[in-house]
C-alpha positions as CSV (number, residue, x, y, z in Angstrom):
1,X,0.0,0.0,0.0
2,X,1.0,3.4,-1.0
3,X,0.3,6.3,1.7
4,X,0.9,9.8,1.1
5,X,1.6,12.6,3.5
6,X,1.5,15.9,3.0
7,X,1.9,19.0,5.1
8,X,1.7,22.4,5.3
9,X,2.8,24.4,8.5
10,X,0.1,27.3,8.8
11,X,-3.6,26.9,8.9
12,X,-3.5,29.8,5.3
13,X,-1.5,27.5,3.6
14,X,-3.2,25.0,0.8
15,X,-2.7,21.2,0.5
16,X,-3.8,21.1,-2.8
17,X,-0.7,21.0,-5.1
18,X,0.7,18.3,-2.7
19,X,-2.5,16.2,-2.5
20,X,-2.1,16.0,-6.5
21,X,1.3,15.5,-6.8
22,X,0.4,12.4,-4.2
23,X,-2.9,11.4,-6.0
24,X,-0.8,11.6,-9.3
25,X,1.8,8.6,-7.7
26,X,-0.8,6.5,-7.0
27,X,-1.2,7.0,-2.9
28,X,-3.7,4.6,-2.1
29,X,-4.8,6.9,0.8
30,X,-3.0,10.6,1.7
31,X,-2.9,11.8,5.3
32,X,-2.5,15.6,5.9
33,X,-0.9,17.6,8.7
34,X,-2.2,21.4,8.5
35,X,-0.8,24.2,10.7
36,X,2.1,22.0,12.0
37,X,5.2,23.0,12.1
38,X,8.8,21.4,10.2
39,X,10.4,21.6,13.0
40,X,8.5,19.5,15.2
41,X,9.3,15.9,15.3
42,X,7.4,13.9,12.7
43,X,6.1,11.5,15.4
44,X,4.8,14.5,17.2
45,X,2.2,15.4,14.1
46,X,-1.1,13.9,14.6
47,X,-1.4,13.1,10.8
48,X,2.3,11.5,10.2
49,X,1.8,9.3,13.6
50,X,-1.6,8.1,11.2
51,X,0.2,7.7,8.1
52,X,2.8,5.5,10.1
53,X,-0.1,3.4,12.4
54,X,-1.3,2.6,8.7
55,X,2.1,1.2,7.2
56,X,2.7,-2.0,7.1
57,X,6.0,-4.5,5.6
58,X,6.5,-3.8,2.1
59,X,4.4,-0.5,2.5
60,X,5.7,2.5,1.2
61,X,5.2,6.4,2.2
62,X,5.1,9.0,-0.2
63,X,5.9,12.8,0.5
64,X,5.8,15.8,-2.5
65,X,9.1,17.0,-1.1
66,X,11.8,15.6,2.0
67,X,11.0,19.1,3.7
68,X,7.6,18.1,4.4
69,X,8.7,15.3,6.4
70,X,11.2,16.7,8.5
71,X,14.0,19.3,8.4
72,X,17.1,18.7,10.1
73,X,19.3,15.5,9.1
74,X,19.1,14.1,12.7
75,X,15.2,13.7,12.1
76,X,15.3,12.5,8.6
77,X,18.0,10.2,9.4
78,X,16.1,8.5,12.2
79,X,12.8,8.1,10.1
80,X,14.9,6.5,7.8
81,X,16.0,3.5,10.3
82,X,12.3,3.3,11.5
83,X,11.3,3.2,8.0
84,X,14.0,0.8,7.0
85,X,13.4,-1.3,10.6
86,X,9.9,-1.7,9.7
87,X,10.2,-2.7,6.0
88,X,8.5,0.4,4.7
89,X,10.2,2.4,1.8
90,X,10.4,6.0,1.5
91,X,9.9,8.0,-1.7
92,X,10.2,12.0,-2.0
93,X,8.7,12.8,-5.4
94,X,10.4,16.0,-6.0
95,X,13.6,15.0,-4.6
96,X,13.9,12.0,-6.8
97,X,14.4,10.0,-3.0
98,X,13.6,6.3,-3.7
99,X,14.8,4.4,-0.6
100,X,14.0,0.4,-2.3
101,X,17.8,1.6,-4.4
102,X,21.2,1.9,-3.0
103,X,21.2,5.4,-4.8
104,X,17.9,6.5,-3.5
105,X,19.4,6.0,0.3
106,X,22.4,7.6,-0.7
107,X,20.1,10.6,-2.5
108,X,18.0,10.7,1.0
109,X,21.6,11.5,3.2
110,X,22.9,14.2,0.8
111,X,19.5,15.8,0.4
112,X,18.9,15.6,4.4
113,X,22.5,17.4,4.5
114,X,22.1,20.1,2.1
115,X,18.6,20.7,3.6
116,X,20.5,21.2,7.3
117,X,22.5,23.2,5.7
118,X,20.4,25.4,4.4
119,X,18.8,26.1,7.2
120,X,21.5,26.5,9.4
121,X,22.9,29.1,6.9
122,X,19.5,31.1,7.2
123,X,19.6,31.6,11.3
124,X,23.3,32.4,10.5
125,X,21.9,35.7,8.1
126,X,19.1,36.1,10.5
127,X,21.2,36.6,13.5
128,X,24.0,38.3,11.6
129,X,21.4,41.0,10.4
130,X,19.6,41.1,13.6
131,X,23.0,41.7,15.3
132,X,24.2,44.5,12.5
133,X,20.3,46.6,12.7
134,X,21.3,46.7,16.8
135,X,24.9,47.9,16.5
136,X,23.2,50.5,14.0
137,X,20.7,51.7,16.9
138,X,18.0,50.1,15.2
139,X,14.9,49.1,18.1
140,X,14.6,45.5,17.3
141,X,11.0,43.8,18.3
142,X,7.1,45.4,18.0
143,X,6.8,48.9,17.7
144,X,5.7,50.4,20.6
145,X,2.0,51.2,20.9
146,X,2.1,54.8,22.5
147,X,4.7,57.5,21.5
148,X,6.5,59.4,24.4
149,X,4.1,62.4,24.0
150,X,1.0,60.3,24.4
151,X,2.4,58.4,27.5
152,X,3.3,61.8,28.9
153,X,-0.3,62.9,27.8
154,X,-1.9,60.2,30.1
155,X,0.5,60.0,32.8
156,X,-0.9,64.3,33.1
157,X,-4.4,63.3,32.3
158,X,-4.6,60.2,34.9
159,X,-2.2,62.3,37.5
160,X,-4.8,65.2,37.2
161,X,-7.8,63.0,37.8
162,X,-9.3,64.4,34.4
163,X,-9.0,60.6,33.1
164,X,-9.3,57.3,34.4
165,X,-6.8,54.5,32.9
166,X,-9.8,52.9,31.2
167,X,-11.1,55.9,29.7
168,X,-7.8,57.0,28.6
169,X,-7.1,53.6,27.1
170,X,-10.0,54.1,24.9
171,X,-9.1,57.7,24.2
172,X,-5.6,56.2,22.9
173,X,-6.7,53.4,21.1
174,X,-5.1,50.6,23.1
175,X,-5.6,47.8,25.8
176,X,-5.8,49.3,29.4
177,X,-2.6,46.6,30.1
178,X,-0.9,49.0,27.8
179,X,-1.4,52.0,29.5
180,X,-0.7,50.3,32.9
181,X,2.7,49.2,31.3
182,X,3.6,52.7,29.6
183,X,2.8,54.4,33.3
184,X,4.5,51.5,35.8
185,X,1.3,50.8,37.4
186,X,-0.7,47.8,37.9
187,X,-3.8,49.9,39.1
């Protein structure tokens, strides 16, 4: 039996394109993980534990791409031995991964690699450019809701008893949390 699995890591995304590319192979049946994240463990999705509680010896799973299965080379690499343990093969249809070949394991490592790689390079850019906007003064983070003139507005209002923090939180636009944050008070 051929299962497919395809997933999609935000609730906006679409399954569509990897529910045909899986149809298309011939999945027998295709299990779906929406709003779940790559970087969780596989075994942690609700949908991949499915897909694997319905293989079987000489069963084989099917994924549109090796990133929708598992991201770092430590994760793929241990699917692999479960896969290979139980006598299920493994087929990425973009990747050209077909684990019943010699070349198709050795395809699976190299991809699993380049795909740690990668990501490993993008949180090194990330923190690199994170680190270069703070040396330039640059406020890293949300924006903050009130300005310095409308927290010194409220602070005056509040102080004089012209305002409640309620009211002026409505005045402002924002949560009363905020305006108990902006003025150091918890009243």
């Amino acid at each position: 039996m051929k299962i497919g699995y395809a997933r999609v890591s935000t609730e906006e995304q679409n399954l569509d394109l990897q529910i045909e590319a899986l149809t298309d192979a011939g999945c027998d049946r295709i299990v779906t993980d929406k709003g779940q994240s790559g970087a969780r463990a596989a075994e942690a999705r609700p949908g991949f534990s499915q897909a694997m509680a319905l293989l079987g010896p000489g069963d084989q799973i099917v994924v549109w791409k090796l990133d929708r299965v598992g991201r770092s080379i430590a994760d793929l690499i241990h699917l692999l031995k479960t896969f290979e343990e139980r006598a299920v093969e493994f087929r990425s249809l973009t990747d050209g991964i077909d684990t019943t070949t010699a070349g198709g394991r050795l395809v699976f490592h190299i991809m699993g690699a380049l795909a740690e790689f990668e990501r490993s390079l993008i949180q090194e850019r990330t923190r690199a450019g994170l680190r270069a906007a703070k040396k330039r003064g640059k406020r890293l983070g949300r924006p903050p809701a009130l300005t310095p003139a409308q927290i010194a507005h409220a602070k005056a209002a509040i102080s004089a008893k012209r305002e409640t923090v309620t009211g002026m939180a409505e005045i402002l636009g924002v949560n009363r949390s905020t305006i108990q944050r902006a003025l150091g008070t918890s009243a």
